[in-house]
C-alpha positions as CSV (number, residue, x, y, z in Angstrom):
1,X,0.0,0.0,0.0
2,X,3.0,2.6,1.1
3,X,4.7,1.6,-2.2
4,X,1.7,2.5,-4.3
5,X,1.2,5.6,-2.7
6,X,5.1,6.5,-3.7
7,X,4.4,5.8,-6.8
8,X,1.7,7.7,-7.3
9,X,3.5,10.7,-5.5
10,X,6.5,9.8,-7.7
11,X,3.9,10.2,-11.1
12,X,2.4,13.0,-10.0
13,X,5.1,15.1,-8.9
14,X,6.5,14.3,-12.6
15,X,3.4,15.1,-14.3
16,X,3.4,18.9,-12.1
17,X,6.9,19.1,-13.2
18,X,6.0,18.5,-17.1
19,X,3.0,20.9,-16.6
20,X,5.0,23.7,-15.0
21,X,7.7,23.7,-17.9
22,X,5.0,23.7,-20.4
23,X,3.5,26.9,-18.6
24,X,6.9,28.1,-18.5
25,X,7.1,27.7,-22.2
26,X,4.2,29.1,-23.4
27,X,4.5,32.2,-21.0
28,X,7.9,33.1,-22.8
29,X,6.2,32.6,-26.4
30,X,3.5,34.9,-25.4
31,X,6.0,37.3,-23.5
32,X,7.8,37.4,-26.7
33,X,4.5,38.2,-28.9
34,X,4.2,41.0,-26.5
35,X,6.9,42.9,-26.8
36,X,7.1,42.7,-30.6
37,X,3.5,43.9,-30.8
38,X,4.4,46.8,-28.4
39,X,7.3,47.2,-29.8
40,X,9.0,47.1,-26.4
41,X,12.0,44.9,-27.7
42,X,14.8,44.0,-25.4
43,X,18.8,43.2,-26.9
44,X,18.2,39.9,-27.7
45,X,15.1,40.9,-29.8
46,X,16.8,43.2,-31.7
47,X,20.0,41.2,-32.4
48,X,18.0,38.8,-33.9
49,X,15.5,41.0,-35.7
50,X,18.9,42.6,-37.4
51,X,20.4,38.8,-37.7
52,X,17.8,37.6,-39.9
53,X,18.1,41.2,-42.0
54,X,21.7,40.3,-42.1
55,X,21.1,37.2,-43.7
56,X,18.1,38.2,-45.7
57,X,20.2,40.5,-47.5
58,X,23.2,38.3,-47.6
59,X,21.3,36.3,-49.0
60,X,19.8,38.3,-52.1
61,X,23.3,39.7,-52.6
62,X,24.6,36.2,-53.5
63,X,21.7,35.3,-55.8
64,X,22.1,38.2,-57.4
65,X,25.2,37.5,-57.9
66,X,24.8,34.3,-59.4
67,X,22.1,35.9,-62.1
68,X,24.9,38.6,-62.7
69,X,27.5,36.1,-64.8
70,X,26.9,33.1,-66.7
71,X,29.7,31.1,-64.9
72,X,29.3,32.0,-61.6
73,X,26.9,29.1,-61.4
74,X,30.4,27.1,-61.7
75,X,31.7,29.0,-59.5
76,X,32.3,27.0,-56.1
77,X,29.9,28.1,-52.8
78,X,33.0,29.3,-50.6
79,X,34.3,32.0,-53.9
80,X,30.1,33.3,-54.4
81,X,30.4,33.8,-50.5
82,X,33.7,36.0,-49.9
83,X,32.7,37.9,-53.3
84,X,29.3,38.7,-51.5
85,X,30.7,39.2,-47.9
86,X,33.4,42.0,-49.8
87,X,29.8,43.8,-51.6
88,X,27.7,43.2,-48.2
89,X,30.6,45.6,-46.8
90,X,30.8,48.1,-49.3
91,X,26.5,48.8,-48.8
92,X,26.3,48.7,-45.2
93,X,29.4,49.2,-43.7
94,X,30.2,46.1,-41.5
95,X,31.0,42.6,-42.3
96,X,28.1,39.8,-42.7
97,X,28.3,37.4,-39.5
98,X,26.2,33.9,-39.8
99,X,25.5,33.5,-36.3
């Protein structure tokens, strides 16, 4: 009888633990809605928010790139890279980090 009831303290004490990380979760997804609709962003929110510019722009500067010459398609990844890290600097001033 004693070793049932540990168990069943054992289960439910797991199942509160599982509950409480799951509200932990889901209170840090709806914190983080919050302060994008407010606007009320801290660092991390803004490194990120600039991160994924960073790479979205990166990103058309190499396709562009590619569309630019007929060979570049032969071109390997690594050469299409530095060539658009050396351009990313020249628009906005500091180098491209993939983070």
């Amino acid at each position: 009888m004693i070793e049932a009831i540990a168990i069943l303290a054992i289960g439910a004490a797991i199942l509160l633990y599982a509950e409480r990380q799951s509200n932990k979760k889901t209170i840090e997804e709806q914190s983080y809605k919050i302060r994008h609709l407010t606007g009320n962003l801290n660092e991390d929110d803004k490194k990120e928010n600039q991160q994924l510019l960073d790479d979205y722009h990166f990103e058309k500067i190499i396709r562009k790139l590619r569309s630019e010459d007929e060979y570049a398609q032969f071109e390997p990844d690594d050469v299409i890279e530095e060539k658009a890290k050396v351009k990313f600097k020249s628009l906005y001033g500091y180098e491209y980090r993939k983070e």
